[in-house]
N, C-alpha and C positions, 0 to 999 in steps of 0.2 A: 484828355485824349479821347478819340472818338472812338479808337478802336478798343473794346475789351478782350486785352494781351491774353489773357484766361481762356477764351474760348480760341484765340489765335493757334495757342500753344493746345490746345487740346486736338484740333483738328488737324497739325501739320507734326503731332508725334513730337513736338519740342524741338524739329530742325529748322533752325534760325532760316539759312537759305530759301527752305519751302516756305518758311512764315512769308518772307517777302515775294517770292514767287505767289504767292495765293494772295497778298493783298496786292500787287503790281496788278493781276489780273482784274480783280473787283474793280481797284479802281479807273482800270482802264473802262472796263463794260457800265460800270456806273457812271463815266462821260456821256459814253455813246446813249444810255438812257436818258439823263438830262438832256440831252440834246431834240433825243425823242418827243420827252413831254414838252417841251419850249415847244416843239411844233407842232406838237397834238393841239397845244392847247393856241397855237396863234390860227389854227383849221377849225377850231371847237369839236374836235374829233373827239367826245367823251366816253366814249367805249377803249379809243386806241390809248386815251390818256391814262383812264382807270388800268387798262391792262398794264401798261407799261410800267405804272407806277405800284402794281402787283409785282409784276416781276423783281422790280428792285427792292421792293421790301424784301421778299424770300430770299434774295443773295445778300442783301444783306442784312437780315437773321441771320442766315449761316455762317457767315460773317462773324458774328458777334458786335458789329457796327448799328448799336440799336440808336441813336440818334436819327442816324436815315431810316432806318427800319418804320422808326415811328411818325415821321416827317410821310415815309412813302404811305402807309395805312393812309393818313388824313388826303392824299392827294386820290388814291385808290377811294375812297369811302368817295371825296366829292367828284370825284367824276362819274362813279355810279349813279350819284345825284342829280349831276349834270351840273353842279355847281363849280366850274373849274377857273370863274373869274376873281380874280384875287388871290390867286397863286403865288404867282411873282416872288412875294417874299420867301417861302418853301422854296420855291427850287432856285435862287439867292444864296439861299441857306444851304443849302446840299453844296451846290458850286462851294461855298467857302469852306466845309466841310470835307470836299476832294480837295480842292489845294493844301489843306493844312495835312493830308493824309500823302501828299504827295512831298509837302517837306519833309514830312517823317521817314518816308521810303528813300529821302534823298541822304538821312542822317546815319540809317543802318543798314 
């Protein structure tokens, strides 16, 4: 499971409803950033790519979704580098990473 329930349940006070309300919302917004970096990086826009891919790490840290967390750092680090060819696979991985997070929202 991608998400750690532990910090889920820390942040939402233990209400079930609010748990899925706070992860329906991530992982709506963590679409719309995928989506972002797909295009940042089909522009070689490596400033807009690194930022983006900032922002998604800190939601999700907050989260407790450290799989993207860590996936977002290495996209963050190479786009400060400028290094954002060969991404494909990360943000692959995130997308399959939101869907398995969106069966789970679809089970409870």
């Amino acid at each position: 499971m991608a998400v750690n329930l532990e910090r889920l349940q820390e942040i939402s006070g233990g209400d079930r409803e609010f748990e899925r309300e706070l992860l329906q919302a991530f992982v709506e917004d963590a679409w719309v950033s995928l989506n972002l970096l797909k295009n940042f990086l089909a522009l070689n826009d490596y400033s807009a790519f690194s930022s983006q891919a900032h922002q998604l790490k800190g939601s999700s840290a907050n989260m407790g979704i450290t799989v993207i967390q860590n996936i977002a750092l290495e996209l963050d680090t190479k786009g400060q580098q400028q290094n954002i060819h060969g991404t494909e696979p990360d943000l692959e991985n995130i997308e399959k990473i939101l869907n398995e997070l969106e069966d789970y929202l679809s089970k409870i």
